[in-house]
TIMARKE-983889 format. One record per residue (C-alpha): residue number from 1; x, y, z. Coordinates in nm, 2 decimals, decimal comma, always signed. Example, Ala and Ser with C-alpha at 12.3 -4.5 7.8 and 13.67 -1.06 7.14 Angstrom:
BEGIN
   seq        u        v        w
     1    +1,23    -0,45    +0,78
     2    +1,37    -0,11    +0,71
***
This chain:
BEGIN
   seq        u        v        w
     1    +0,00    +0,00    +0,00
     2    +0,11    +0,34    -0,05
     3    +0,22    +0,58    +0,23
     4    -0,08    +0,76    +0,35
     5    -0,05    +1,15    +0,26
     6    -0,14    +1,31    +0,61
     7    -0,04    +1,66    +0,41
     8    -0,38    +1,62    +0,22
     9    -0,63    +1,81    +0,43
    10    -0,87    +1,57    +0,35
    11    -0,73    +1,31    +0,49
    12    -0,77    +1,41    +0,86
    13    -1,11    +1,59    +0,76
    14    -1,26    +1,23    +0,68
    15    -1,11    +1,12    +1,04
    16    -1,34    +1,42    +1,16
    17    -1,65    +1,21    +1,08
    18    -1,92    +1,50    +1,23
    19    -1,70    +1,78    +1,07
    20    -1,67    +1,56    +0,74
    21    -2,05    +1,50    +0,75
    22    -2,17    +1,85    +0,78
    23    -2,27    +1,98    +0,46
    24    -2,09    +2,30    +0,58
    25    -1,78    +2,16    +0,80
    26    -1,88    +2,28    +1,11
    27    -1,56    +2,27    +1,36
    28    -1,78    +2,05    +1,65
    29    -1,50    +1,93    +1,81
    30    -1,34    +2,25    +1,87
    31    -1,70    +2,43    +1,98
    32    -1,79    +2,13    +2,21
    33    -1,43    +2,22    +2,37
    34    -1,50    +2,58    +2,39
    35    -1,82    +2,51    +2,53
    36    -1,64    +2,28    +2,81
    37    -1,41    +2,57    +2,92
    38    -1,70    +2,82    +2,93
    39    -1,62    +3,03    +2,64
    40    -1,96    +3,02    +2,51
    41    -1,89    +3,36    +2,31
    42    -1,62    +3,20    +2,14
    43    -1,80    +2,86    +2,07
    44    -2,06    +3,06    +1,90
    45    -1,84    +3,25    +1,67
    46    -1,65    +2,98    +1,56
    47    -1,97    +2,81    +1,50
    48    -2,08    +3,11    +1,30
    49    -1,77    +3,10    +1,05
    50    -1,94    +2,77    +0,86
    51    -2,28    +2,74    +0,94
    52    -2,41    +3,16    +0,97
    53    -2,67    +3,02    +1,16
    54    -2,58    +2,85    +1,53
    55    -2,91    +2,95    +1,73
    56    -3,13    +2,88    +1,46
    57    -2,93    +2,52    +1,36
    58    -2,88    +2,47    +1,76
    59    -3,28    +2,38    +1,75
    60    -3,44    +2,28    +1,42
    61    -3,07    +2,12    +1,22
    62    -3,12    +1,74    +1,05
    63    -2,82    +1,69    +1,22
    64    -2,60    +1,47    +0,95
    65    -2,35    +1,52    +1,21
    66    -2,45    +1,28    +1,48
    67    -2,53    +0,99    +1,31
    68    -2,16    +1,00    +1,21
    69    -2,03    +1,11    +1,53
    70    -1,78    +0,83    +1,67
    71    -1,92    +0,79    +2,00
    72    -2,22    +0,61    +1,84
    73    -1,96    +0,33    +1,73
    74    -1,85    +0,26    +2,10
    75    -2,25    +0,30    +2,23
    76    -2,60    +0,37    +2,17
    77    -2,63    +0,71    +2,15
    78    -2,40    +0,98    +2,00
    79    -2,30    +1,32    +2,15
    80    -2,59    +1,63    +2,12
    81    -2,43    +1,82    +1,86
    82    -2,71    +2,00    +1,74
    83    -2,80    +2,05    +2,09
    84    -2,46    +2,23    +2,19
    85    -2,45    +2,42    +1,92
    86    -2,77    +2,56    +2,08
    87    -2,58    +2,57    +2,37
    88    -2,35    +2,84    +2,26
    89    -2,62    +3,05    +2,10
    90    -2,82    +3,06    +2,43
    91    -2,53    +3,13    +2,68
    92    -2,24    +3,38    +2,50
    93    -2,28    +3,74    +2,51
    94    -2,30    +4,01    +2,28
    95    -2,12    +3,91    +1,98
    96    -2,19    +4,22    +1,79
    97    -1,83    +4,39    +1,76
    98    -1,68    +4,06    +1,65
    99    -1,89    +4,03    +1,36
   100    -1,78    +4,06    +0,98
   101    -1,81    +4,43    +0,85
   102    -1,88    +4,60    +0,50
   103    -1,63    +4,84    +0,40
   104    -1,73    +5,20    +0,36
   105    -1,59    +5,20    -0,02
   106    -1,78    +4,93    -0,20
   107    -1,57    +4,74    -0,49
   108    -1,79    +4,86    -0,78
   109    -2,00    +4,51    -0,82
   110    -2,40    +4,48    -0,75
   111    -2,53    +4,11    -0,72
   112    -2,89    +4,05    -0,64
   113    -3,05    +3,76    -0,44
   114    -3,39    +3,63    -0,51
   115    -3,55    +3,53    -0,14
   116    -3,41    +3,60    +0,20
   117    -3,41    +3,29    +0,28
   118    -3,09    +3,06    +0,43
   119    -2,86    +3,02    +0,11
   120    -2,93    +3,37    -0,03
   121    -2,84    +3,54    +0,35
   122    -2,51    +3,35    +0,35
   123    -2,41    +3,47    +0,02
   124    -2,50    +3,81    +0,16
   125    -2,32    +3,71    +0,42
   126    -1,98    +3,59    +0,25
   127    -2,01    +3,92    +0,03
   128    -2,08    +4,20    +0,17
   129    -1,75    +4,23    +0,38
   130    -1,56    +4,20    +0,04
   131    -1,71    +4,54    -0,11
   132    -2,00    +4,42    -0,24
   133    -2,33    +4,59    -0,33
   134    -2,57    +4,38    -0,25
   135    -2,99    +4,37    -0,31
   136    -3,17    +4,08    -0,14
   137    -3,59    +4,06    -0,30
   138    -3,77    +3,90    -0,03
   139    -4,19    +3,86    -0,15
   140    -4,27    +3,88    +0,19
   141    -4,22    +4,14    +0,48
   142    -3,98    +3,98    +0,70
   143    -3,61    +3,73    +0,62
   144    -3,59    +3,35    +0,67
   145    -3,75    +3,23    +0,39
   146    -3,91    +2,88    +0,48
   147    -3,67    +2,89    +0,82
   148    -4,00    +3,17    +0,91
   149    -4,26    +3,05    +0,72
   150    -4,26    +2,71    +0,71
   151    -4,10    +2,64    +1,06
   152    -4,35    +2,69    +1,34
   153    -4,22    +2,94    +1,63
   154    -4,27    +2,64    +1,90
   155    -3,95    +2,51    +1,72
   156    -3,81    +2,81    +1,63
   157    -3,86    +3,13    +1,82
   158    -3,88    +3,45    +1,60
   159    -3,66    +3,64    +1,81
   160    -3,39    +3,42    +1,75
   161    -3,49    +3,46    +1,36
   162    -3,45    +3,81    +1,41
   163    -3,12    +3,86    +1,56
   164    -2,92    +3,58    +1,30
   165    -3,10    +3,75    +1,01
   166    -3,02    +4,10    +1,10
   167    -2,63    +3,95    +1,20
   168    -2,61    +3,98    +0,79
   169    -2,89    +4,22    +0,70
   170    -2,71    +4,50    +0,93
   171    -2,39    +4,44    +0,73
   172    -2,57    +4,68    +0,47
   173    -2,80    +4,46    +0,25
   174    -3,02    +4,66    +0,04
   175    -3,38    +4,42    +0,12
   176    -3,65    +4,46    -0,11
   177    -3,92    +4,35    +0,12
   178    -4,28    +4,29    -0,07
   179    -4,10    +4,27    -0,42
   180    -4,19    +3,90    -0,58
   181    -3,92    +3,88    -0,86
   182    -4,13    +3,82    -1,21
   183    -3,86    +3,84    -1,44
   184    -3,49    +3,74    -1,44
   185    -3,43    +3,89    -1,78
   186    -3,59    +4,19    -1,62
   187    -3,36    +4,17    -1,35
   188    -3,04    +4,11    -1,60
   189    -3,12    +4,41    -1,76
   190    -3,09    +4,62    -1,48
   191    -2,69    +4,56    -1,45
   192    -2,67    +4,32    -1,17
   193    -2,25    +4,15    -1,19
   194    -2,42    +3,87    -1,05
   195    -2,77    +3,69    -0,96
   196    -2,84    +3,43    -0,69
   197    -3,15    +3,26    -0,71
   198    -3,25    +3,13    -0,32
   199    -3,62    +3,11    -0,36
   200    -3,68    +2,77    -0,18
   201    -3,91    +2,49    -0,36
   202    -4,26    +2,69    -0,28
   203    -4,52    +2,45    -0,45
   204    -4,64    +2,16    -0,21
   205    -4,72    +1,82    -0,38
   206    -5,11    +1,77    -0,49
   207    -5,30    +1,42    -0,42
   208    -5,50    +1,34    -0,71
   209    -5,74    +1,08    -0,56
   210    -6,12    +1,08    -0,59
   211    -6,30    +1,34    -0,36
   212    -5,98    +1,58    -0,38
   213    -6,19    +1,86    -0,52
   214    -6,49    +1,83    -0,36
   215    -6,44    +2,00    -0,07
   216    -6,17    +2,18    -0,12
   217    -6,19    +2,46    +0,21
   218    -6,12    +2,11    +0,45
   219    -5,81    +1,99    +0,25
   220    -5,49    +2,16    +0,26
   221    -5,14    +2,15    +0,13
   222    -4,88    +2,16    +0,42
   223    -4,60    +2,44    +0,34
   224    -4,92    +2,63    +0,24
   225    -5,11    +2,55    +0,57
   226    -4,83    +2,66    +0,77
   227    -4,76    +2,95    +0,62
   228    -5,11    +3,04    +0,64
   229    -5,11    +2,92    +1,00
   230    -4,82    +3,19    +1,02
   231    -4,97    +3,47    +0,87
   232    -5,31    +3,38    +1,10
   233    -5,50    +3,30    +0,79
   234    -5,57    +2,98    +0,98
   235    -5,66    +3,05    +1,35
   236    -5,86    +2,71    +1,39
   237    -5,91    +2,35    +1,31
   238    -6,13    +2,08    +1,36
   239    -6,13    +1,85    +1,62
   240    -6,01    +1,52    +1,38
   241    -5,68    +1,60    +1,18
   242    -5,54    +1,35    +0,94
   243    -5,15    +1,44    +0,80
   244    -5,04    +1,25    +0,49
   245    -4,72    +1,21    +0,48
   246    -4,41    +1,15    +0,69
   247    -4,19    +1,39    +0,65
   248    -4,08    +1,66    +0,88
   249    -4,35    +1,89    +0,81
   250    -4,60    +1,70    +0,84
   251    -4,49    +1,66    +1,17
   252    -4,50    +2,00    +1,24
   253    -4,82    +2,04    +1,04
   254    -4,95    +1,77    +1,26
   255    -4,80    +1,95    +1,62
   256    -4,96    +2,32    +1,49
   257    -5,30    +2,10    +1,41
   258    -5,27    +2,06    +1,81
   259    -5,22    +2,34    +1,90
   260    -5,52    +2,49    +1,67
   261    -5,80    +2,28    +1,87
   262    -5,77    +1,94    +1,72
   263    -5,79    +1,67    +1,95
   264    -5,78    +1,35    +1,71
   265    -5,49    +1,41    +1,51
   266    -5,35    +1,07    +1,30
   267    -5,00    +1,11    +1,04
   268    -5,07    +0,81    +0,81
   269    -4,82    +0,65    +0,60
   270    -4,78    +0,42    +0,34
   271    -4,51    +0,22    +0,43
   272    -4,32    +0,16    +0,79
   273    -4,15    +0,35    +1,02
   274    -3,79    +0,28    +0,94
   275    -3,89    +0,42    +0,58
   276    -4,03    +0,76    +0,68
   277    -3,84    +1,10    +0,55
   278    -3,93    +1,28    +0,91
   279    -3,60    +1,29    +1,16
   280    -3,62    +1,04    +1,45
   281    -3,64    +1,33    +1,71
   282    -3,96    +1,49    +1,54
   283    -4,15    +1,16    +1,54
   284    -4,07    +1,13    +1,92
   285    -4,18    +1,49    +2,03
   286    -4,50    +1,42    +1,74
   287    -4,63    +1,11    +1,96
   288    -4,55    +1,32    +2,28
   289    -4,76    +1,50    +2,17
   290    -5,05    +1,27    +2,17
   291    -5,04    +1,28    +1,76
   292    -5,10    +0,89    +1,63
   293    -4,91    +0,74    +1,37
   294    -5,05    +0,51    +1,13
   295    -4,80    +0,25    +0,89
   296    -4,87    +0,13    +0,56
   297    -5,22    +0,25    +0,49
   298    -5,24    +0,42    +0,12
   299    -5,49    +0,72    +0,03
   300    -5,76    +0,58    -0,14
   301    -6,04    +0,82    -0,15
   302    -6,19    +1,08    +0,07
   303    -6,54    +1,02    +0,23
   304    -6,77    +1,31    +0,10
   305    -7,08    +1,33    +0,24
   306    -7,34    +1,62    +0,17
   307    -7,09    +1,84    +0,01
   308    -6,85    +1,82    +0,34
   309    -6,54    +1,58    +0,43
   310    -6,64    +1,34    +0,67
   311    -6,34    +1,10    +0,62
   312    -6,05    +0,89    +0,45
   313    -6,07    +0,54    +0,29
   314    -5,72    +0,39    +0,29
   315    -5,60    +0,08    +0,12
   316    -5,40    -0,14    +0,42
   317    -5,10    -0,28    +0,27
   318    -4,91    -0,58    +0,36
   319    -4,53    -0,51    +0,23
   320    -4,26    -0,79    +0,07
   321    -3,92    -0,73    -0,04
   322    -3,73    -0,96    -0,26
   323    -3,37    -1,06    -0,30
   324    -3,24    -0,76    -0,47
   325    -3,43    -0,58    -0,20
   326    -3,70    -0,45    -0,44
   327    -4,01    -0,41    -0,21
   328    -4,38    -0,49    -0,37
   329    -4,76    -0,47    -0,16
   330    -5,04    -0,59    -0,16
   331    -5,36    -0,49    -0,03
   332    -5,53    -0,68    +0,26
   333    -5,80    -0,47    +0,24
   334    -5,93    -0,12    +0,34
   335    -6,06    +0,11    +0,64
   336    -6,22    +0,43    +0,66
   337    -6,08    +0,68    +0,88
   338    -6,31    +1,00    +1,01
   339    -6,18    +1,32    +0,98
   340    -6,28    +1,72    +0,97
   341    -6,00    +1,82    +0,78
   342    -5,69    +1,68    +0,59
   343    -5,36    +1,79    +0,52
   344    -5,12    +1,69    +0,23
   345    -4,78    +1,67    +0,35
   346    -4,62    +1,44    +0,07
   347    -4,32    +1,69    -0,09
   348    -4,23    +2,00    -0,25
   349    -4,17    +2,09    -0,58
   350    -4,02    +2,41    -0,75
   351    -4,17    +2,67    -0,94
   352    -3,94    +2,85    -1,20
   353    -4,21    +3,09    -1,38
   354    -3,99    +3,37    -1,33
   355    -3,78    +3,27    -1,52
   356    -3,78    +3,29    -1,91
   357    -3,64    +3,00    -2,10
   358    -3,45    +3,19    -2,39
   359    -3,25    +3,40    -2,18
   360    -2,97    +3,12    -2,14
   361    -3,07    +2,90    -1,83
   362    -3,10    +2,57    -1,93
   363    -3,36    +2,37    -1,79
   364    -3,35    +1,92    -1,80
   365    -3,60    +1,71    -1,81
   366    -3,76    +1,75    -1,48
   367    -3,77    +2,12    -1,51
   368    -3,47    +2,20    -1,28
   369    -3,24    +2,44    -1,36
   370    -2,88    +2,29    -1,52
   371    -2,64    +2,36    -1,24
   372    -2,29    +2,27    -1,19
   373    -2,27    +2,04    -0,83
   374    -1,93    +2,23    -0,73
   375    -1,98    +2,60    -0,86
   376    -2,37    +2,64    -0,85
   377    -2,33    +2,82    -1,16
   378    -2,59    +2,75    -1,40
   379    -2,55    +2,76    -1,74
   380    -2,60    +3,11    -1,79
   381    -2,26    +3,30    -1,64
   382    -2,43    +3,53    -1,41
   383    -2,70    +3,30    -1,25
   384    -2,61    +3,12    -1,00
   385    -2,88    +2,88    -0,77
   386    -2,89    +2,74    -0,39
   387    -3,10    +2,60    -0,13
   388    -3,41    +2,43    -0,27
   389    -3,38    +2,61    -0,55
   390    -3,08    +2,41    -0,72
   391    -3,16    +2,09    -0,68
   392    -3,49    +2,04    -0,45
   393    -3,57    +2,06    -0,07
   394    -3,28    +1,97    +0,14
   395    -3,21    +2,11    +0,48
   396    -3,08    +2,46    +0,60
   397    -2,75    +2,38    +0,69
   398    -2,75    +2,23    +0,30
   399    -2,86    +2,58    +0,23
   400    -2,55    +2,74    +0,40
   401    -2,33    +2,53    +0,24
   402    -2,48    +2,60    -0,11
   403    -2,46    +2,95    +0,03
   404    -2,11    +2,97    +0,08
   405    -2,01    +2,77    -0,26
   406    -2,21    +3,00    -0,44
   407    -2,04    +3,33    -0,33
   408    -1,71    +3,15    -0,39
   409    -1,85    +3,15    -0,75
   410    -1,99    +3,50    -0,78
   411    -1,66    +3,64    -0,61
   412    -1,47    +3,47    -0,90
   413    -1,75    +3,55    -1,16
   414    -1,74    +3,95    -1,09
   415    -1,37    +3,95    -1,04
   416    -1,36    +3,78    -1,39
   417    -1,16    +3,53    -1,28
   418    -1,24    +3,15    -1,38
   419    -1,49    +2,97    -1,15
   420    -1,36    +2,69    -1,14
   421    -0,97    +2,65    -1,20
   422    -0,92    +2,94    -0,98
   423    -1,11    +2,82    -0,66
   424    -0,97    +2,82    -0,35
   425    -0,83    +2,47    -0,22
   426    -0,88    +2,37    +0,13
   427    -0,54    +2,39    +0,39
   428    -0,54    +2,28    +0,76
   429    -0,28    +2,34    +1,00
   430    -0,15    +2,09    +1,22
   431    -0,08    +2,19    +1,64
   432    +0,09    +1,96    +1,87
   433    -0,13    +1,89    +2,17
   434    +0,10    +1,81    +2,39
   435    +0,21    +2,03    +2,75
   436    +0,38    +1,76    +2,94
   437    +0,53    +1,45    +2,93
   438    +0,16    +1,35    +2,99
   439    -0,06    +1,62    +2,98
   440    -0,25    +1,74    +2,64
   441    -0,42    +2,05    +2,53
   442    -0,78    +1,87    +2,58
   443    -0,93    +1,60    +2,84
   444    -0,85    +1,27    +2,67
   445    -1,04    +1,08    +2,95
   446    -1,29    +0,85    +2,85
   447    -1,63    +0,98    +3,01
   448    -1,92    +0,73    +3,07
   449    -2,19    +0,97    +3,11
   450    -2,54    +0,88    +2,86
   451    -2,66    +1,14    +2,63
   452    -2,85    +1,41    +2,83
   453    -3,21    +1,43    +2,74
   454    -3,36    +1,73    +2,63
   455    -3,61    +1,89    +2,91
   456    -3,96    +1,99    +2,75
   457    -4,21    +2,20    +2,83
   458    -4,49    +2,08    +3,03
   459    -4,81    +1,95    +2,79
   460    -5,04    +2,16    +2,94
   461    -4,86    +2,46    +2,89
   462    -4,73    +2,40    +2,52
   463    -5,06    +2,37    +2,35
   464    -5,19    +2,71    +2,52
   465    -5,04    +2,91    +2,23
   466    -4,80    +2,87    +1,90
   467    -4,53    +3,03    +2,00
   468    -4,45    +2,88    +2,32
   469    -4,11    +2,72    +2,28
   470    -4,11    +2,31    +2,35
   471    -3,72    +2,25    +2,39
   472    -3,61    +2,46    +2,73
   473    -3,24    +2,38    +2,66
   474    -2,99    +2,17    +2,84
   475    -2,91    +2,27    +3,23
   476    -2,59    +2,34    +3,40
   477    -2,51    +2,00    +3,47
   478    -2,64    +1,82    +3,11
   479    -2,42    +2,07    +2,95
   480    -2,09    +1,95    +3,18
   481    -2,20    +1,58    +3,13
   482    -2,21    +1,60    +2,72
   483    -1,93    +1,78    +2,64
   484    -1,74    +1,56    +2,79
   485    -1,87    +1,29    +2,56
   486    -1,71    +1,42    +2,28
   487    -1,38    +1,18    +2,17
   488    -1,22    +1,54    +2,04
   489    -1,17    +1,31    +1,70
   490    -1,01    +1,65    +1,55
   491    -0,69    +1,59    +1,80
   492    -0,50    +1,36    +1,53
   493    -0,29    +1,09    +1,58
   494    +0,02    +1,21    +1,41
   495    +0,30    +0,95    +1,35
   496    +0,68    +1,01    +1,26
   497    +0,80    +0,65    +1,14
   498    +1,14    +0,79    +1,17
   499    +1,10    +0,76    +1,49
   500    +0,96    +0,43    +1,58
   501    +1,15    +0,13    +1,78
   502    +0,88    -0,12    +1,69
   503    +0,83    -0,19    +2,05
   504    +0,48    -0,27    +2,04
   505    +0,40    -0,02    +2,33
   506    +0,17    +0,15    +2,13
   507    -0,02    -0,16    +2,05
   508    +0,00    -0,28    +2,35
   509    -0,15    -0,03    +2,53
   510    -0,45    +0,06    +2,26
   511    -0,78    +0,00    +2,40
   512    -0,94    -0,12    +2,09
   513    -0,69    -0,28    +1,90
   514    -0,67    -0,01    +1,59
   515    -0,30    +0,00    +1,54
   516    -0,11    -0,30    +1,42
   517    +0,25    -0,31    +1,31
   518    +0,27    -0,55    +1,03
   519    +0,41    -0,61    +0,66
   520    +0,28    -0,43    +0,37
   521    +0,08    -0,56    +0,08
   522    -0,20    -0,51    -0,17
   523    -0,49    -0,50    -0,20
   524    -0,58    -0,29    +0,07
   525    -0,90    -0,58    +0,10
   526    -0,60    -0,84    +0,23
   527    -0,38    -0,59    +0,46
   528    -0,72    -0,55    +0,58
   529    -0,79    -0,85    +0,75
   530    -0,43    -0,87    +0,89
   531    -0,52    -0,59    +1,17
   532    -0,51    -0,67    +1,53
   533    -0,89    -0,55    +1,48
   534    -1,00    -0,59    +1,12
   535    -1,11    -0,34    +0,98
   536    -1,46    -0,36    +0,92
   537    -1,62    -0,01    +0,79
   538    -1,43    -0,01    +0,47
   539    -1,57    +0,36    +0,36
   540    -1,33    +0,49    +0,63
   541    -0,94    +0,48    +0,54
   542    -0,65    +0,36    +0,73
   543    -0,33    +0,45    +0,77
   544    -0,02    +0,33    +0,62
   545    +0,32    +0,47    +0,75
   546    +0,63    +0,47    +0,52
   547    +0,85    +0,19    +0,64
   548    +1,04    +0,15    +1,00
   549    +1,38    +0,18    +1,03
   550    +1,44    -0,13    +1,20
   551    +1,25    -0,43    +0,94
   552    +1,06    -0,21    +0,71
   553    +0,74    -0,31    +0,80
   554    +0,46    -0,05    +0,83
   555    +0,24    +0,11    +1,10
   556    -0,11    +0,03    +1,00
   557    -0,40    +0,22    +1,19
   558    -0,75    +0,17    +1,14
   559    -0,89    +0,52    +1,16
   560    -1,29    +0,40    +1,24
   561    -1,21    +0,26    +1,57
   562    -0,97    +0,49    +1,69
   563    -1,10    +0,68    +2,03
   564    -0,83    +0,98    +2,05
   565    -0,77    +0,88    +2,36
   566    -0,39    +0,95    +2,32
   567    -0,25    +0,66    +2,49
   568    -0,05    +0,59    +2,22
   569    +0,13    +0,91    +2,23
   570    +0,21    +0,89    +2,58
   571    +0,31    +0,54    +2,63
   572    +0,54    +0,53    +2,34
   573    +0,88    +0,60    +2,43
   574    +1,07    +0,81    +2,16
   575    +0,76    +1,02    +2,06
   576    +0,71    +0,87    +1,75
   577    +0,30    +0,92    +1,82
   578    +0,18    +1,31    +1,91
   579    -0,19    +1,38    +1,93
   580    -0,24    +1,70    +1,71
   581    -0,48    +1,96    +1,66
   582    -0,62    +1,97    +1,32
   583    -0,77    +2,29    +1,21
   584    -0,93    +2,25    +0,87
   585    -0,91    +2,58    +0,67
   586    -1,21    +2,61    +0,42
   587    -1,25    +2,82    +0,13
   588    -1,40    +3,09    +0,11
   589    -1,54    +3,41    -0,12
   590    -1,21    +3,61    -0,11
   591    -1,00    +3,39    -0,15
   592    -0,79    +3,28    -0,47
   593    -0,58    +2,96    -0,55
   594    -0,29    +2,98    -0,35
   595    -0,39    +3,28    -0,22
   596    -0,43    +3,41    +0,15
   597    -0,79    +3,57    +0,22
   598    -0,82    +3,91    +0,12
***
């Protein structure tokens, strides 16, 4: 095998599995650490620099981070990363003099964002330090896009809305409040360097079934309901609610439904649980809630009766899957479900009619918008897309990260550089840890403590309004406990082969067998199974050192089971192992190819 290349910053990115898995490379580790020694200011800031958005993330984030978080390979549970972020957010102070500012003499470009919504505020975000002028068109009369119309304010509490909006809109964004764009050649024409389209996917999914249409004032679609629920278009509901659809609104249309009168509220699904879109954590506070969840019944019809929606009939399926894991039903028959009023939560879809189709943005198939993965560039030079807008509803913290590509772009665009060969690379810098002959920069002990659960407000006090927030926040003490459940996997084990005795005290003393010292060979597949552990995640590397001094053999290390614990590094005797601090530097609008930011 060849020598692993620890100079690659990707390399000890990938070790980073929560960093790795955020869409926008959130430094956890090093804002868990923060957190521990009470610099809550500081957490929060660093936080800010990828994801723009830590208060808002800290409570309503799909968290890709956790399931990859390496403390769910050693036990159930992994650490409360979203949660801490929120942490931060809740407990620094004012941040307000550290923030990013616009320079009095603007650099001559104007780019315009359509929507104020998560990817278009952290373009603003990335470019209005850098001289830009920019115009943000928002159809409504407030920022957040979906993040304040589509998420209700038990989740997400305006006032936190409010203060990470205006973090960017204070910069000196020129907002365009009421203004629905019509045209993008209109738009074009007026001079803009640069155009960001940001406007979400705002056209929920129809159910064409029998009954649909005739009675139409008791059936809504779900972005639509809550949004109308926002703007108090919808102050009431019936008592019996049914929610079709699993994803995570329709568990909050289902929660709001609640808390609008309904009593009887049932989320029905057409296949089983382990299959629905919604997060594990909103199911959980759904049923809480009291809301029931019904598996593998299909739509069907709805009941009319008189003019007026008196129910569903739903086919019951019985599901099969076959050996190349292709699933098939069948129906064991059918049920009919009362209900006052329905809601359609099924999916989103975009809606482009604002944009011409001979003015140079290609459109495939499906009538999304051609855009490269990497640049966000569409295939018109000055249009660039993100969020839902490029390639269909994802998350926010997606959003950021489309966010922050895409001003890459534009930067490189209006500066008539190329957007692509002239990108900024990724760099990392590499600390020792070490104070002592065994002491390190961060707590290496292994802590037993479970994953704190997140206190709730009392039922009886949630349901009085909408805006009542649910999650309270961890306390004192839940915060102490899970920071220190965090294995610090950005603290690296760096080793110098040079330097090695081939004493085995390294693998000796390793509590789960990831390092092995051993011959090399290929394929990787055979060296492999020749680990003191084998490796058995393949989709994360291991390392290969160049070969020891003494027989030329090779320090193999399985990088998914390493804990960071460092006991490596402080058992071996000629400091051939160091645990290092790996800082991964990301690129960002500014920035050219070999370039420092500007």
């Amino acid at each position: 095998m060849a020598v692993t290349n620890v100079s690659d910053p990707q390399y000890y990115h990938k070790v980073v599995d929560c960093q790795w898995a955020c869409p926008a490379h959130t430094n956890v580790p090093g804002y868990i650490r923060l957190i521990a020694q009470g610099r809550y200011t500081e957490s929060y800031l660093l936080n800010r620099e990828s994801n723009v958005f830590p208060g808002i993330l800290g409570r309503v984030c799909d968290r890709p981070c956790e399931p990859a978080c390496r403390r769910g390979r050693v036990e159930e549970k992994p650490v409360a990363i979203c949660r801490l972020k929120r942490v931060a957010a809740d407990h620094r102070d004012d941040i307000t003099e550290f923030l990013p500012k616009a320079p009095a003499v603007k650099n001559g470009k104007r780019v315009a964002l359509i929507g104020a919504g998560p990817a278009s505020l952290t373009v603003a975000n990335d470019l209005l330090p850098l001289g830009y002028d920019v115009t943000i068109f928002e159809k409504n009369a407030t920022p957040g896009g979906l993040m304040r119309i589509n998420i209700p304010s038990f989740r997400l509490p305006a006032n936190v809305l409010d203060e990470e909006c205006n973090y960017i809109i204070d910069m000196g964004a020129h907002m365009q409040y009421g203004t629905s764009v019509t045209s993008l050649k209109a738009l074009l024409d007026e001079g803009y360097d640069a155009v960001f389209v940001g406007a979400g996917a705002p056209k929920g999914k129809e159910l064409d079934i029998p009954g649909r249409w005739d009675a139409p004032a008791q059936v809504h679609i779900g972005i639509e309901f809550l949004a109308n629920v926002h703007f108090k278009h919808i102050e009431k509901m019936g008592p019996r609610v049914i929610i079709i659809g699993v994803g995570n609104t329709a568990m909050d249309c289902c929660r709001t439904s609640k808390r609008l009168g309904a009593t009887d509220v049932k989320v029905v699904a057409r296949r089983g649980r382990k299959h629905f879109k919604a997060s594990p954590w909103e199911l959980e506070d759904a049923e809480e809630e009291q809301v029931e969840i019904i598996e593998n019944h299909a739509p069907k019809r709805m009941v009319i009766e008189n003019g007026q929606l008196v129910g569903m009939e739903f086919e019951i399926l019985q599901w099969t899957e076959d050996a190349n894991g292709k699933q098939t039903s069948t129906v064991m028959g059918t049920t009919i479900i009362p209900c006052d009023q329905v809601i359609l939560a099924i999916g989103q879809d975009n809606a482009f009619e604002f944009i011409e189709r001979d003015i140079g943005v290609d459109f495939d198939a499906k009538g999304m918008p051609v855009v490269n993965k990497s640049t966000h560039q569409s295939t018109h030079p000055k249009v660039f897309f993100g969020g839902d807008a490029a390639w269909g509803p994802e998350n926010i913290i997606w959003a950021v990260a489309h966010g922050h590509a895409a001003a890459i772009s534009m930067d490189l665009q209006c500066q008539g550089r190329d957007v692509v060969a002239d990108r900024p690379p990724y760099g990392m810098s590499l600390t020792s840890a070490k104070m002592g002959m065994h002491s390190w920069a961060y707590d290496n002990d292994y802590e037993t403590a479970k994953r704190a659960k997140m206190q709730h407000e009392d039922l009886t006090r949630r349901f009085k309004d909408l805006v009542t927030e649910v999650e309270l926040g961890f306390t004192a003490e839940q915060i102490v406990s899970e920071v220190g459940r965090c294995l610090n996997c950005d603290i690296q084990t760096h080793f110098t082969a040079s330097q090695c005795i081939e004493c085995d005290a390294c693998v000796d003393i390793c509590p789960t067998n990831c390092l092995t010292i051993t011959t090399n060979g290929t394929p990787i597949d055979e060296l492999r199974t020749r680990l003191s552990a084998p490796a058995l995640n393949t989709s994360q590397d291991i390392y290969t050192s160049e070969g020891l001094p003494q027989t030329k053999r090779i320090m193999v290390k399985d990088e998914d089971v390493c804990l960071h614990c460092g006991l490596c590094a402080e058992r071996c005797p000629t400091a051939a192992w160091d645990m290092r601090i790996f800082d991964l530097k990301k690129p960002m609008a500014g920035q050219l190819a070999g370039m420092a930011s500007v």
